[in-house]
GUMI-200863 format. One record per residue: x, y, z of N, C-alpha, C, O in turn. Coordinates in steps of 0.001 Angstrom, whole numbers, padded with zeros to 6 digits, always signed. Example, Ala and Ser with C-alpha at 12.3 -4.5 7.8 and 13.67 -1.06 7.14 Angstrom:
BEGIN
+013190-005690+007800+012300-004500+007800+013200-003300+007800+014236-003319+008465 +012850-002250+007080+013670-001060+007140+012900+000030+007870+013409+001138+008039 
end
This chain:
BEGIN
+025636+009861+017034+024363+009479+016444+023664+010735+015917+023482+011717+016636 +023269+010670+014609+022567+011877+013968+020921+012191+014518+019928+011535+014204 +020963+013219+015296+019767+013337+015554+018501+014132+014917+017590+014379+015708 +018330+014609+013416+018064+015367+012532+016898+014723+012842+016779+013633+013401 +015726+015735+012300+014413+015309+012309+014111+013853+011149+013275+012990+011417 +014843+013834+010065+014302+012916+009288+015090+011481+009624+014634+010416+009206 +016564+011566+010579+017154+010553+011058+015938+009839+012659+015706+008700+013063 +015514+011100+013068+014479+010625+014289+013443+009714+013662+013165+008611+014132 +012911+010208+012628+011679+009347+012079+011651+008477+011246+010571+008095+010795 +013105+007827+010742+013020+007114+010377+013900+005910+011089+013996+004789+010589 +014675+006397+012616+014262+005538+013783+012696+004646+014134+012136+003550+014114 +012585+005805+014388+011008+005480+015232+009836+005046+013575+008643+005162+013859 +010032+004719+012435+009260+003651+011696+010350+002478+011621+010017+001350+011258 +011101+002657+011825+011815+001044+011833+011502+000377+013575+011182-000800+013740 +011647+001255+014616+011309+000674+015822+009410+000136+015348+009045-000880+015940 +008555+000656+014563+007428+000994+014435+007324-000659+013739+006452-001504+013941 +008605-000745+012826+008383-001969+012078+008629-003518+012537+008616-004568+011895 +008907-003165+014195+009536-004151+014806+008604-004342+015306+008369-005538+015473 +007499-003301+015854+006401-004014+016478+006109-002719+017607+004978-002354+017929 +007200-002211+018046+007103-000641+018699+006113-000102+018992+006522+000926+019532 +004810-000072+019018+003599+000473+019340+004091+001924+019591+003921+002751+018695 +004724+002304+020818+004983+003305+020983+005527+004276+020345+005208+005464+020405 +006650+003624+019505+007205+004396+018270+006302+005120+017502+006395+006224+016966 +005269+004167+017552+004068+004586+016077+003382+006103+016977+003030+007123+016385 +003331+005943+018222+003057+007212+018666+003706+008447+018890+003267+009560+019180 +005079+007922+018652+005620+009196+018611+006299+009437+017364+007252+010207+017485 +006076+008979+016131+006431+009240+014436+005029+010109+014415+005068+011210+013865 +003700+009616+015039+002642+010168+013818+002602+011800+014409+001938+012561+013704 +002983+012158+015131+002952+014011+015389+003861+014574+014500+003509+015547+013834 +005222+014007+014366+006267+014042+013296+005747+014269+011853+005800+015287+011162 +005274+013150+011609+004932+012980+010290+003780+013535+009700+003528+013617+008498 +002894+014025+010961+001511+014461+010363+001462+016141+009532+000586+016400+008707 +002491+017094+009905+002439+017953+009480+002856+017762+008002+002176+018293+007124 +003879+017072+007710+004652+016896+006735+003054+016603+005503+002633+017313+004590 +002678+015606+005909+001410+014641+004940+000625+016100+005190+000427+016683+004124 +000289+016589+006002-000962+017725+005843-000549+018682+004708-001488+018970+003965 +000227+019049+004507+000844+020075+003536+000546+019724+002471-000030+020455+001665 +001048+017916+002138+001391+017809+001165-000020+017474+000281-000147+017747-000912 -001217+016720+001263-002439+017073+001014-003081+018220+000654-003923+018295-000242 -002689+019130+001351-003632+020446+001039-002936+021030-000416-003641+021533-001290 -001408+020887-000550-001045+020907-001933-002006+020624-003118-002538+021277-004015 -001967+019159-002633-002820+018643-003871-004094+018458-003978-004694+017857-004869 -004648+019167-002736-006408+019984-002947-006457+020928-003361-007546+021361-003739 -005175+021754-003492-005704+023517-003071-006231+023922-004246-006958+024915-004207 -005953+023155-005741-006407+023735-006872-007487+023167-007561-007701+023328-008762 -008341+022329-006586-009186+021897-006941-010548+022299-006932-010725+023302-006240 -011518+021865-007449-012511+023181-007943-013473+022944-006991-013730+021936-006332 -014129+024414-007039-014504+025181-005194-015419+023876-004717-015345+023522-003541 -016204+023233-005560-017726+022329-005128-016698+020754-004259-017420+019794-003989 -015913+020675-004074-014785+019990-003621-015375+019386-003079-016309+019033-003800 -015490+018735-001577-015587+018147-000742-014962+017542+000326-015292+017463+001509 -013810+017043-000402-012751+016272+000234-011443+017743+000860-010983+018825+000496 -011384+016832+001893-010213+018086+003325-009316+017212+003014-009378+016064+002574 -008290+018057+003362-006543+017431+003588-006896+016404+004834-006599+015212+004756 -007469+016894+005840-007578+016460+007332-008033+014940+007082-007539+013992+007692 -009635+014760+005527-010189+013351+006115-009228+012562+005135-009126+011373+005436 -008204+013128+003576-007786+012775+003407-006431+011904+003949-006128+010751+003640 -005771+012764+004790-004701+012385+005768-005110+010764+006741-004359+009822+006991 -006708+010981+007138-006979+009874+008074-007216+008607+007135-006786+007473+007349 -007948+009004+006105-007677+007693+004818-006502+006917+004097-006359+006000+003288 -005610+007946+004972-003768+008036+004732-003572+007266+005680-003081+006170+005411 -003894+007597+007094-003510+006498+007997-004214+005464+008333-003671+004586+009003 -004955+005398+008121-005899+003956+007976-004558+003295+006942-003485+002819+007311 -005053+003465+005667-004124+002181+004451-003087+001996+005059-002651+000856+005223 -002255+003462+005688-000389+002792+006379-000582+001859+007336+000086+000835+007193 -001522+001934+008557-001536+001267+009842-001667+000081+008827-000599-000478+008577 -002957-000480+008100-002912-001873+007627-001452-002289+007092-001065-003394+007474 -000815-001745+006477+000529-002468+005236+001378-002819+006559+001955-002087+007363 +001235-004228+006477+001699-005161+007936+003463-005730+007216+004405-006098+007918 +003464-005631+005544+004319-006040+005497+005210-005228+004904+005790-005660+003908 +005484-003976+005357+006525-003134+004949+007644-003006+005653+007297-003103+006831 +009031-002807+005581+010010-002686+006259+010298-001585+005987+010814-001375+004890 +010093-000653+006777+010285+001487+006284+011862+001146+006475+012494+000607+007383 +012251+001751+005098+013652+001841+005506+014157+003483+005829+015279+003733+006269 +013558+004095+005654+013821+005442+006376+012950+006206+005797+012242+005654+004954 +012682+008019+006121+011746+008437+005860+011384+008741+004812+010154+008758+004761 +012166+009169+003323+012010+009324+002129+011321+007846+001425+010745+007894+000338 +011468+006591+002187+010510+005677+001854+009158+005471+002181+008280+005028+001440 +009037+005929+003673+007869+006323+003754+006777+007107+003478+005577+006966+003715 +007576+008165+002800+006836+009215+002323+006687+009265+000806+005962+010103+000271 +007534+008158-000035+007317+007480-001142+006119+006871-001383+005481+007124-002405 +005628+005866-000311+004447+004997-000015+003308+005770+000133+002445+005421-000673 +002984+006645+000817+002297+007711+001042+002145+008143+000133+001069+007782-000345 +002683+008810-000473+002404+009753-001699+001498+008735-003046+000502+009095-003674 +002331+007285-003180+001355+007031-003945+000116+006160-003463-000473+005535-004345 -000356+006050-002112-001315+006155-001470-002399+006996-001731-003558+006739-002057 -001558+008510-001442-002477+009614-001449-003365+009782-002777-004538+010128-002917 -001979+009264-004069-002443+009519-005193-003879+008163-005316-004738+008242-006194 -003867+007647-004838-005116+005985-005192-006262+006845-004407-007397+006929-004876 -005930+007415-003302-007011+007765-002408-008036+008351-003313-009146+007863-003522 -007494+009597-003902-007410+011007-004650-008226+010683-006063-009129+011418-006464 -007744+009361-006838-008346+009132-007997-009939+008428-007611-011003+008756-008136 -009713+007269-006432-010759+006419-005837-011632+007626-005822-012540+007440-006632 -011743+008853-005205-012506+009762-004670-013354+010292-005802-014561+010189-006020 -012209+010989-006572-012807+011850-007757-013647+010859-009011-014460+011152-009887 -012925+009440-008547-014002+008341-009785-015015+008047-009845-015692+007740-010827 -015487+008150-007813-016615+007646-007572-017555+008546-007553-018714+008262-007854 -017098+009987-007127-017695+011090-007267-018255+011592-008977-019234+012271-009289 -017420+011084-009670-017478+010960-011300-018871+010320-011529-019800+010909-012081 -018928+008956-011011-020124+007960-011047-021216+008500-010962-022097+008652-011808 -021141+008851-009717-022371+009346-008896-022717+010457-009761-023946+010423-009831 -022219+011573-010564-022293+012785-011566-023161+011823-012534-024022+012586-012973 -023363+010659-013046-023332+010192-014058-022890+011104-015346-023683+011821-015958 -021878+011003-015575-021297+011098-016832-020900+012761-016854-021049+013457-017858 -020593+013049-016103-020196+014647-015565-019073+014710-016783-018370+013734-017045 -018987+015911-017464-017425+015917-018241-015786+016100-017065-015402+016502-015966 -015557+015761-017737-014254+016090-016724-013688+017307-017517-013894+017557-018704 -012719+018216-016379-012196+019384-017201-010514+019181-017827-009786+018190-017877 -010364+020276-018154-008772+019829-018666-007774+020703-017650-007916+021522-016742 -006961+020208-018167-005894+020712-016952-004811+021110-017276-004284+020697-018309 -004363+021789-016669-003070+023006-017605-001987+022612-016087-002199+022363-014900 -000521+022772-017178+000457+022744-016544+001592+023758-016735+002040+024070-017839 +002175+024427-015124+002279+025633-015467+003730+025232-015448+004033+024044-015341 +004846+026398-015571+006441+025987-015583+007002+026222-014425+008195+026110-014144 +005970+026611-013627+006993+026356-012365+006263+025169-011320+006654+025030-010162 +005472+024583-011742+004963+023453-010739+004198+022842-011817+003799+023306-012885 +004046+021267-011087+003683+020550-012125+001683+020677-012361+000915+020140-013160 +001571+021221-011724-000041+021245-012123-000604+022928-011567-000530+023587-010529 -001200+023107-013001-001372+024967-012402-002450+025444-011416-003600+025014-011337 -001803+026528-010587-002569+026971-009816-004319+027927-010228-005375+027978-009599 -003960+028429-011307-004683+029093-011747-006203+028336-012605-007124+028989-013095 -006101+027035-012583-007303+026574-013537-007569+025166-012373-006643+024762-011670 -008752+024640-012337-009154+023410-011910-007892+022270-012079-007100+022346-013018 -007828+021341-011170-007267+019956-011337-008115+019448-011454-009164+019439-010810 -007662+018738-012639-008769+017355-012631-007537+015784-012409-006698+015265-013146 -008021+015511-011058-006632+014685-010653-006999+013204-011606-005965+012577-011838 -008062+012657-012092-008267+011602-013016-007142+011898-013982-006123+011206-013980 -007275+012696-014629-006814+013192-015928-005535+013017-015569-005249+011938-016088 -004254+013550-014803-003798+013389-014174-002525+011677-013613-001337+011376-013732 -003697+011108-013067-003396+010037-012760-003737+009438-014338-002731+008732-014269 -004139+009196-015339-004486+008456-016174-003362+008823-017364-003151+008155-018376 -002506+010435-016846-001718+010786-017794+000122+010160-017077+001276+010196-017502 -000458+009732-016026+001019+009478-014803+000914+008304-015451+002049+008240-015922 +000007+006692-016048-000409+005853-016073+000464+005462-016912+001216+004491-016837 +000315+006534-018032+000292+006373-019527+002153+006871-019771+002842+006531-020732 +002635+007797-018510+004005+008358-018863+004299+006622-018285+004812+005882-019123 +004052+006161-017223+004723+005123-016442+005183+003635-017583+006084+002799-017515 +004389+003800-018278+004327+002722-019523+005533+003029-020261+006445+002208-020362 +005578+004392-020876+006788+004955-021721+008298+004760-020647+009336+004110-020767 +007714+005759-019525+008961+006206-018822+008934+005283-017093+009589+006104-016452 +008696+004515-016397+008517+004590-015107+009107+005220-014225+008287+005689-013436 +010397+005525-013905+011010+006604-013796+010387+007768-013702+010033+008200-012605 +010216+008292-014611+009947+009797-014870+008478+009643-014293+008378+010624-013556 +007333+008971-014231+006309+008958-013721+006233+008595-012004+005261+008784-011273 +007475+008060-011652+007618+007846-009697+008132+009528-009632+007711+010162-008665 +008736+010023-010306+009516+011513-009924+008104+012396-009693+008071+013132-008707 +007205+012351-010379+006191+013375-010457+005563+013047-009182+005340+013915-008339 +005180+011427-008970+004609+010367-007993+004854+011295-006684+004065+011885-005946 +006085+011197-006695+006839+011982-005125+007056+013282-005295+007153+013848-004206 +007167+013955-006162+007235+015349-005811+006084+016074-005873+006133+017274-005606 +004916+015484-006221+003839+015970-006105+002924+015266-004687+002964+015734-003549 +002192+014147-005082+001651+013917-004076+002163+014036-003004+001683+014644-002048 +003839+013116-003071+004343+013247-001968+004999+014408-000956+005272+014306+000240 +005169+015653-001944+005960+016475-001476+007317+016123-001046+007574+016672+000025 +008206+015458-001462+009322+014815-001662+010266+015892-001793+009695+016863-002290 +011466+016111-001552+012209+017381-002289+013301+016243-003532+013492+015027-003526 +013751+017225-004365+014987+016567-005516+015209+015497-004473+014664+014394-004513 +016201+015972-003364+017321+015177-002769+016555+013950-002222+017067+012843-002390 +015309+014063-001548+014691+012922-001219+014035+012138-002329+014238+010943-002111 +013442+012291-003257+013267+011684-003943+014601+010676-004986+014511+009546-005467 +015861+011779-005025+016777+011126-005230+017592+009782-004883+018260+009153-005703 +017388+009383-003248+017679+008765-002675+016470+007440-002551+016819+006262-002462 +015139+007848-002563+014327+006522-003104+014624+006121-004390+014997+004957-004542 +014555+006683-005126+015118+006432-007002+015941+005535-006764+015856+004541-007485 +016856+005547-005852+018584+005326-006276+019160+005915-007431+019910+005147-008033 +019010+007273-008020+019475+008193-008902+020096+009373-008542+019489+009661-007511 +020711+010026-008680+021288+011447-008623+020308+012531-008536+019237+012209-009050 +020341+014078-007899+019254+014993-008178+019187+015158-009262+018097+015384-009787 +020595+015089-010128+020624+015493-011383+019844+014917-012092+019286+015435-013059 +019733+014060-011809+018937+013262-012834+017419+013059-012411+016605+012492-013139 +017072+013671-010942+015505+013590-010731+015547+015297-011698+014948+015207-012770 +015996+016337-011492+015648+017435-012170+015295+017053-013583+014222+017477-014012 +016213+016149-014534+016291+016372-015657+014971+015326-015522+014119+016091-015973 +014416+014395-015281+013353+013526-015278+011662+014658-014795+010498+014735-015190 +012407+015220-013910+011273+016208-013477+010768+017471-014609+009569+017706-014757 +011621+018082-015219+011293+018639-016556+010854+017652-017540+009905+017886-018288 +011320+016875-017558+010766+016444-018634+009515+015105-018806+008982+014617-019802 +009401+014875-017594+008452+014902-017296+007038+016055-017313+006281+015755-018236 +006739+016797-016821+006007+017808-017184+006258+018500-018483+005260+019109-018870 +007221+018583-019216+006871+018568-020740+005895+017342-021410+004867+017461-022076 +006561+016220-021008+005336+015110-021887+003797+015556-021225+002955+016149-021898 +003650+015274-020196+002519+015805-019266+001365+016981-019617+000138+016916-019691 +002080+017809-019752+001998+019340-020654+000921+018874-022096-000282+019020-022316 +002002+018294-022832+001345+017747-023958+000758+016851-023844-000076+016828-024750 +000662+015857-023101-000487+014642-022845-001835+015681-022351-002932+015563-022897 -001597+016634-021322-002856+016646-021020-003414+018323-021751-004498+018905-021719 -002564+018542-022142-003051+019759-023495-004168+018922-024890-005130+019461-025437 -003694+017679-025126-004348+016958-026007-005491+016523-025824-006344+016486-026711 -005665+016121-024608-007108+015514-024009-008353+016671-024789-008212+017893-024841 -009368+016000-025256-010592+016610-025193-010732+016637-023686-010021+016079-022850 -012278+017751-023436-012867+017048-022346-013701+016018-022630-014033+015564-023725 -014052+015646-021361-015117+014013-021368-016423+014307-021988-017099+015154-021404 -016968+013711-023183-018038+013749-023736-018038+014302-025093-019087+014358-025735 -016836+014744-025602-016372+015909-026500-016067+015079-027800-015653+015646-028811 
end
């Protein structure tokens, strides 16, 4: 029996999916570092007046999972599929309502660098973002779940490969080119009000 960390946890969400209570207590120490990372990832370039933590994001993470009564985790690269585009609803919900409340705040633009899909060096504006994932998902769906999981989710090639049901080869070549359209989708944007 394979006892690898990602074969353990995706034991203990299928015991979790049977009804396991206990399971669920011993996946979420497992799993929590993994989601913290992948949160603070996708805060860290966000601009200083922020608000939102990886930490209350993560608990807004486990709130939505505990409710989804009707999922069958089939192992952990699915779970962390779900999550990720969780994180991403959380993330837009946040920055929209926070948008509101700005009344009519511009939004900024957002640069994408070549070695990760959203640059470290300038503001995220995760609307922009999600509205440009929206718009690839229409053209490409594919190529818009690849970004889905390797960003929010922190997914690697190989795991994301295996939710796809595709080859790495073919999450790499989806993952470039993906952030090329991206690139140019969100190079084009005015900002808001412009």
């Amino acid at each position: 029996m394979d006892s690898s960390p990602a074969h353990e946890i995706t034991a203990l969400l299928q015991a979790w999916n049977r009804g396991d209570q206990e399971a669920l207590e011993k996946v979420t120490p497992l799993i929590y570092e993994e989601l913290h990372r992948a949160a603070k990832r996708c805060l860290s370039g966000c601009r200083r007046d922020q608000t939102l933590q990886a930490t209350a994001l993560i608990n807004e993470l486990y709130l939505r999972v505990l409710g989804m009564n009707r999922i069958s985790w089939q192992n952990r690269a699915h779970f962390f599929a779900i999550c990720a585009r969780q994180m991403r609803w959380i993330l837009t919900d946040f920055y929209r309502a926070k948008q509101y409340q700005k009344r009519g705040a511009g939004a900024e633009r957002v640069s994408l660098d070549e070695s990760a899909v959203l640059s470290r060096e300038t503001s995220r504006d995760l609307l922009a973002i999600d509205q440009a994932l929206t718009r690839l998902a229409v053209v490409d769906q594919r190529k818009s779940q690849v970004v889905e999981l390797r960003f929010f989710g922190g997914l690697s090639v190989k795991e994301t490969a295996e939710v796809l049901k595709v080859s790495p080869h073919t999450v790499m070549r989806d993952w470039k080119l993906a952030r090329a359209w991206l690139l140019s989708e969100l190079s084009n944007q005015k900002p808001h009000g412009a």
